[in-house]
Structures are given as C-alpha cells and as structure tokens.
N, C-alpha and C positions, 0 to 999 in steps of 0.2 A: 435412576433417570439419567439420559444421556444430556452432557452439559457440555455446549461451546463456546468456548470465548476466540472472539474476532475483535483482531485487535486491527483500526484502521487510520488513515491518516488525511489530515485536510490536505491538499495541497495546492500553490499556485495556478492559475490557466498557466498554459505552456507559450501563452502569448503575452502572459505580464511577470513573469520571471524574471526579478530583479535580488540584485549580492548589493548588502552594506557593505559598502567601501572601508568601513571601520572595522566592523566585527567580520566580517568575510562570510556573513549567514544568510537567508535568504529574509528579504522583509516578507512579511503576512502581514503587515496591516494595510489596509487601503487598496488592496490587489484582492480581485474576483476570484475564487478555490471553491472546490467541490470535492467529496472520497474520492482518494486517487482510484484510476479503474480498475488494478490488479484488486484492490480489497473490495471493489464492488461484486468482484468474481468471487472472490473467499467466502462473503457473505452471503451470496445466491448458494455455493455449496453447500453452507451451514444450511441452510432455510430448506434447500432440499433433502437433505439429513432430517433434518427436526420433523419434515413431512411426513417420511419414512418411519423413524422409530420414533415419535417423540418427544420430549426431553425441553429444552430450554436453552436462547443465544445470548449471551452478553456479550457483547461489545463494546472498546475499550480506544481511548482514544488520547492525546496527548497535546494539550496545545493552548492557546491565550481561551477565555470565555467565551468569544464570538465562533469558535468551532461546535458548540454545543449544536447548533445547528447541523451539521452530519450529521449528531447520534439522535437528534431528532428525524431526520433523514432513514436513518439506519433502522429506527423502532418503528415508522412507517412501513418500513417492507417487509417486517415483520419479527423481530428480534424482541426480545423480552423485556429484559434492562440495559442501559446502557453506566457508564463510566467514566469521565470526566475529570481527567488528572492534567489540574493546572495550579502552578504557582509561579511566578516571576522568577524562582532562581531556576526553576527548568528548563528556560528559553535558551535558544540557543545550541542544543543539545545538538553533539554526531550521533554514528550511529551503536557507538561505544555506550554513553550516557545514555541514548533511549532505549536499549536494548535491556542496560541495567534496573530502570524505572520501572518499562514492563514491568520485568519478572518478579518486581517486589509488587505490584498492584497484584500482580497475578495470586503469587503466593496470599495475601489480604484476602483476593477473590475466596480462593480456596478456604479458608479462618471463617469466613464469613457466611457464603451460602452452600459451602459443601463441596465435595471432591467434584474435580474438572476430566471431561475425557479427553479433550483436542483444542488445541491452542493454532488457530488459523490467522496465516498471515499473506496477502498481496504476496505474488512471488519478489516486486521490487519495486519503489515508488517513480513518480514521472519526475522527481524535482531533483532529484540525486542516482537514482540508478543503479544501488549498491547490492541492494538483493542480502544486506548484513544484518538488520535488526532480527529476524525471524530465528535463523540458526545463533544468532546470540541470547534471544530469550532462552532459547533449550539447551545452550552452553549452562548460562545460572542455576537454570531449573535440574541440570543433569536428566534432561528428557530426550528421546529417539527423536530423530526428525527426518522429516520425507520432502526436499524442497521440486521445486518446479513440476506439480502435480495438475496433472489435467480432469483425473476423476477419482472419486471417493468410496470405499466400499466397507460395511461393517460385519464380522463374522466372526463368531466364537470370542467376543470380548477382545478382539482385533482391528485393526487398520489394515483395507487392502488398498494401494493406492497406485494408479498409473502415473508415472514419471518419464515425463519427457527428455529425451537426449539428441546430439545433435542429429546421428541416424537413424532415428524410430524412436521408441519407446522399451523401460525396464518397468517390469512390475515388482513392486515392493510390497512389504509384509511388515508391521510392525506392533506389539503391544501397546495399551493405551496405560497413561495420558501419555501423545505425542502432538510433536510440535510439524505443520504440513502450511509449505505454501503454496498458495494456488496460482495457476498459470493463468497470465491476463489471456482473456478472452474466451477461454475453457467454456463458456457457457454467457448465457442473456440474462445479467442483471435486470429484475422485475423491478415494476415503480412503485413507488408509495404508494398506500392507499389512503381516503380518507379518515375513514378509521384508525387507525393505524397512527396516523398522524394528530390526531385527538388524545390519542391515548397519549402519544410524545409530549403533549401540550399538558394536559390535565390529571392522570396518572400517577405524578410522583415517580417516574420509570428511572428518570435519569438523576443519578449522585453527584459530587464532585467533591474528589479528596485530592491536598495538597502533599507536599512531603513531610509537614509532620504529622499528619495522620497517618500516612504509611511509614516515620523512622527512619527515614531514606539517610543518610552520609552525605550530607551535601557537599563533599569535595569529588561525588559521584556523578554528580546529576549538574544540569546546565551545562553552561559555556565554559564553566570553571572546570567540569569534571572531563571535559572533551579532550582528547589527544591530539586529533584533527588541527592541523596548521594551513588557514588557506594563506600562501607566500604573496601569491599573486592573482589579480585580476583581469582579466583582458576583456575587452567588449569587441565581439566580432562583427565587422560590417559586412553584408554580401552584397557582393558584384549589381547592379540592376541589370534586368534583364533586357535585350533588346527588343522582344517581342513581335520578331519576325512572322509575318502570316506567310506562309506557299498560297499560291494559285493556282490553276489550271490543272491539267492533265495529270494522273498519278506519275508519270513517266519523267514528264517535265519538272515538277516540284521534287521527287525524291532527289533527280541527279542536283538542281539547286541545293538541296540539303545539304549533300555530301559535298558539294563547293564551299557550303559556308561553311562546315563541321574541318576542311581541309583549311581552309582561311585562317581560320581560329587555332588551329593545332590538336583542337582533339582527337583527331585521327590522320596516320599517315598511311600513303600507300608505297607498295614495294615498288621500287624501281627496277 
C-alpha cells in the first residue's frame, strides 16, 4: 500500500509576523496562522497520488496544541491520520532542530504503521524562507531527495518527478522511500469537506507524541539544541506613499509621471 507522510507547518499571517526581542523566534501565540501554502501544495500532491494508486496520507506537524487545528484542517481535505508533535522543550526550534524531530517522528511512523514510500515537504515556509527542513529530514533518514518539484509521477516502484530550475525544467528519477518538495503553487489546494472534518473531530485520527515518547536527545531539539544565533533585530519602517492620482489625457499624465519619477531620482535621463 502506497503510504505518504506530509509533513506541514502552522505558520504566522505574513501581516502579523512578529520576533521576541528575547529569544530572537517568532511568537505563535495570539497571532492569526494557517498551513503555510507550499505544504498546502504538497498535500494536494499526496491526495492526488492517494487518488491514483491508493494507499494512505499522514500528516505530521510540529508545534504548541492550538496547531492541531491544521491537521484538523489537513484530515478535512482528505488525509488519513494526522501527527501532532508537541512538547515545550521543542519551541523554539531552527531549522537544524526541526529537521532532527521529523525524522525521528518519522522513523516511529515507520515502527508503528508500516513502511513509508514518500516523505512530502512545502518547497519552503512563508515565515523563514529556508527551504532546509525537507533535505535535512533526508540528510537523517539517509534518503534520495528531489526538492523544488512541480509534478509527481509513480512507475516501476519509482519516483518520476518534474524539477523546476531557473531555466526550465530537469526531470528526475528516483527510488522510493524518497524525500520530495513541492513547489508552491504547482497545483489548487482543494477545501475541507464536511465530512472530512467530522471525521478530524470524532474519529480518533489525530495522535500526539512528545519527546519522550519518541526518545528524542533533548540537547537536540528546542531552542537549546538550535545553532541559529539571531544577533540582531531591526524593525523596518517604509516610506508612506504619496498616492499621487494622474488625470487627463494619456499623453498628459504619462509625461507628469516621468516629471515626478525625475523629481524623485528614480530615473535619470542622458544628457
């Protein structure tokens, strides 16, 4: 049976993204989050997979209690189990530390319900940008990995997958179990259904293990086990805008433009 685990993350709105001045991390409490959208892609993949050949999606996620909502979210659109790996000394975590957490949940996955084909990850979250947790789960795990993938394909007990680059595209080849992350926007994350979401509720779907039910090293995991140093903070202000309207004639307004765009110094002309 084909089996994927999507591992996905809560993260801030990109309009209340706020750094503790102390710990240098982002706060999650009291700030609005939803699955960041690269994993909303990853998991639209899985779900179309699972369509095609069958099998089964767990979904894995990392973060305070009030995230459980995502993998409620997540077994909505269609996902099987989901995974719920919190403990207060994991807060905090770079992408070092969560990288490590995975892949021991993962390995537990595997101990528990049975060999894994494909370990799916967001190509890179909205709150950081690193694009590092995914090829570090497959660093641990000593697995293939295919990152910045647009499409999926399954053949002869293989991975065919489309890889985007800056000039086109490379098509890759890999044995399974591999680690693959999907390129935001690749495809149209579908909604919850109701159902779906009954199930999230009532079902039993969703677990939740700390680190010593997984064994974890806790000089691994958390803030403690992070290498990441933020030195410094800065708060950017930007400029207000003047909010110039043109009028009139195309003719009229464009050369106004270029007056004020000359005014300003954004552009100069040859003399």
């Amino acid at each position: 049976m084909l089996r994927i685990i999507v591992c996905i993350k809560e993260v801030p709105r990109a309009d209340q993204l706020e750094i503790d001045p102390k710990t240098g991390t982002l706060r999650r409490t009291g700030v609005e989050s939803d699955i960041n959208p690269p994993d909303l892609n990853a998991l639209e993949m899985a779900l179309q997979l699972k369509e095609k050949h069958g099998g089964e999606i767990i979904v894995v996620t990392m973060g305070p209690p009030f995230f459980r909502k995502s993998l409620e979210k997540a077994i909505g659109m269609g996902a099987d189990r989901a995974i719920l790996l919190t403990d207060r000394r994991m807060a905090g975590a770079d992408t070092a530390a969560t990288a490590y957490t995975l892949s021991e949940a993962i390995k537990r996955i595997g101990e528990e319900f049975g060999k894994y084909d494909l370990i799916f990850f967001g190509e890179e979250t909205t709150d950081s940008s690193t694009g590092h947790v995914g090829p570090g789960v497959a660093g641990h795990l000593g697995l293939p990995q295919i990152t910045y993938v647009s499409s999926v394909e399954l053949k002869d007990n293989k991975v065919i997958a489309k890889r985007v680059v800056e000039d086109g595209y490379e098509i890759w080849e890999s044995t399974l179990p591999a680690v693959i992350t999907i390129n935001f926007g690749s495809n149209t994350p579908r909604q919850p259904t109701i159902t779906g979401l009954l199930k999230a509720k009532r079902a039993n779907v969703i677990l939740e293990w700390n680190a010593d039910y997984l064994k974890l090293d806790i000089t691994k995991i958390g803030l403690a086990g992070s290498p990441t140093i933020v030195s410094k903070i800065d708060n950017v202000v930007l400029p207000k805008r003047k909010n110039i309207i043109l009028t009139g004639n195309t003719k009229d307004s464009v050369k106004q433009l270029i007056d004020y765009l000359i005014k300003d110094g954004v552009i100069e002309l040859d003399s």
